[in-house]
C-alpha positions as CSV (number, residue, x, y, z in Angstrom):
1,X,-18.6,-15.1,2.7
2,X,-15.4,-16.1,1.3
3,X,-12.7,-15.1,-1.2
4,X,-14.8,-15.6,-4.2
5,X,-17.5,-13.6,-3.3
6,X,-15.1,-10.9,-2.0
7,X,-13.8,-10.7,-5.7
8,X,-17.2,-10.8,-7.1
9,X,-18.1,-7.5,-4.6
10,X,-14.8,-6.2,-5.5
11,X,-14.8,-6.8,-9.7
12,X,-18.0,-5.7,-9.8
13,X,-17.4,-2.2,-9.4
14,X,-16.5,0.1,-12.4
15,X,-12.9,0.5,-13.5
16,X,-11.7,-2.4,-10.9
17,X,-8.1,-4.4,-11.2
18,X,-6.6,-7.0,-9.1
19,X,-3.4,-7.5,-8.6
20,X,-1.0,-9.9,-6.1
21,X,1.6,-7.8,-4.4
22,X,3.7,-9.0,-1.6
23,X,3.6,-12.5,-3.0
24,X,0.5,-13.5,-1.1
25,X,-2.1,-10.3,-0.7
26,X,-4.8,-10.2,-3.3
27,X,-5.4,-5.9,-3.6
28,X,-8.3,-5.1,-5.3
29,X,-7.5,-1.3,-6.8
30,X,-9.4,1.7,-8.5
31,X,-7.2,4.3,-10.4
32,X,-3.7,1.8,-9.5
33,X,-4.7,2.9,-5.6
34,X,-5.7,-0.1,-3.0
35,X,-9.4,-0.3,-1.7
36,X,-9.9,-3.7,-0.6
37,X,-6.9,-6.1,0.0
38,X,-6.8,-9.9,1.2
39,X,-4.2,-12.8,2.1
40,X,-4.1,-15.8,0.2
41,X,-2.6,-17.6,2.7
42,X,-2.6,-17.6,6.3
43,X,-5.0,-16.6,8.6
44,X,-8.4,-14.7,6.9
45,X,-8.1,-11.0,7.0
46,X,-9.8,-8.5,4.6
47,X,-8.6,-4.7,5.2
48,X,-10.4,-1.8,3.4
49,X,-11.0,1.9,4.6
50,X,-13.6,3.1,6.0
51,X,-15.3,6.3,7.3
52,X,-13.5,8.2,10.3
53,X,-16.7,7.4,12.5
54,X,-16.9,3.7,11.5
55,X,-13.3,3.2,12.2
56,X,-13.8,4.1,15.8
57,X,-17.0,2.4,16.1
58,X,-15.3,-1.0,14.0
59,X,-12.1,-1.4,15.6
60,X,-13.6,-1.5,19.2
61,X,-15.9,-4.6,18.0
62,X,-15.2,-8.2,17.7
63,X,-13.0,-10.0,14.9
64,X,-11.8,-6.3,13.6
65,X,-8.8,-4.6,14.3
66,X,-7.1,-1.5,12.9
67,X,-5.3,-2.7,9.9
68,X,-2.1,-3.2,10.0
69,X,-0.1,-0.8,8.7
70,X,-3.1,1.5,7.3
71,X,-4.6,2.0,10.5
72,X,-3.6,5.6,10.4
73,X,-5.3,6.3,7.1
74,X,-8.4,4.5,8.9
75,X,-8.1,1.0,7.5
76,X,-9.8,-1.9,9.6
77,X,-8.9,-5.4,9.2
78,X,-12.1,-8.3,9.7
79,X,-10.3,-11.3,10.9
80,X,-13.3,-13.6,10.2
81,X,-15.3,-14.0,7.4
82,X,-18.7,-14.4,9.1
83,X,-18.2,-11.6,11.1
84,X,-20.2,-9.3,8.5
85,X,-23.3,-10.3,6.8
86,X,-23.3,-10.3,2.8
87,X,-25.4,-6.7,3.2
88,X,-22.3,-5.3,5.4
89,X,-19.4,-7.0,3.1
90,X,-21.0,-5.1,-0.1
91,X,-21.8,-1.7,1.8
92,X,-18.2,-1.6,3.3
93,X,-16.1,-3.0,0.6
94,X,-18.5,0.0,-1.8
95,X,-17.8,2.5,0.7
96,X,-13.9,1.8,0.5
97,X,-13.9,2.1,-3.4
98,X,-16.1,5.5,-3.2
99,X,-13.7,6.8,-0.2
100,X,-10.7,5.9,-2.4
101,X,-11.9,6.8,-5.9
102,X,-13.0,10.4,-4.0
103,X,-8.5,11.0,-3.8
104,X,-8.2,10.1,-7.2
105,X,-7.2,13.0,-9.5
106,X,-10.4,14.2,-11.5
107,X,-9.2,13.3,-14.9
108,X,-9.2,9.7,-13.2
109,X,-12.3,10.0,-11.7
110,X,-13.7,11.1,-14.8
111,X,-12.3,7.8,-16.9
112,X,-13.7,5.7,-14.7
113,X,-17.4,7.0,-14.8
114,X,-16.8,7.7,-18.6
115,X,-16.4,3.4,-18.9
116,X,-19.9,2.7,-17.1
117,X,-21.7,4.2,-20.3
């Protein structure tokens, strides 16, 4: 897994936008609200949100932490890129965009499925 592939996961979701923000953090966003969000340089690190269960279960396991920052809204952060399988990079990264997309405001919600057709 790398950076490419993560933006291939990420883009291929409906309604996706990626933006730089902090001068060096590549945030993947649905409805202008972060899902997914990288460094460019530096150390790898991924953070995305994640189920209240999984966080628990994630942040007790090797290479992941609780993001920094986001851990309160459940965020983990992988520190290594093959610490997740391909499988596990697309099911978590999907479940961050559903998780986020769910707080969106309806109208939102509703735009984004509304550009799938």
């Amino acid at each position: 897994m790398n950076i490419e592939a993560l933006r291939e996961i990420c883009l291929g979701l409906p309604g996706v936008a990626e933006d730089v923000k902090w001068g060096a953090d590549l945030c993947f966003l649905v409805g202008a609200k972060m899902f997914c969000v990288t460094g460019l340089e530096g150390e790898p690190g991924v953070s995305f949100k994640v189920g209240e269960d999984e966080f628990e279960e994630l942040s007790a396991s090797h290479a992941i932490i609780p993001a920094p920052y986001m851990a309160r809204n459940k965020w983990v952060q992988v520190k290594a890129w093959d610490r997740l399988t391909r499988h596990e990079w697309e099911s978590y990264v999907k479940q961050s965009y559903e998780l986020v997309k769910a707080k969106l405001p309806k109208r939102i919600q509703k735009e984004i499925e509304a550009s799938q057709v």
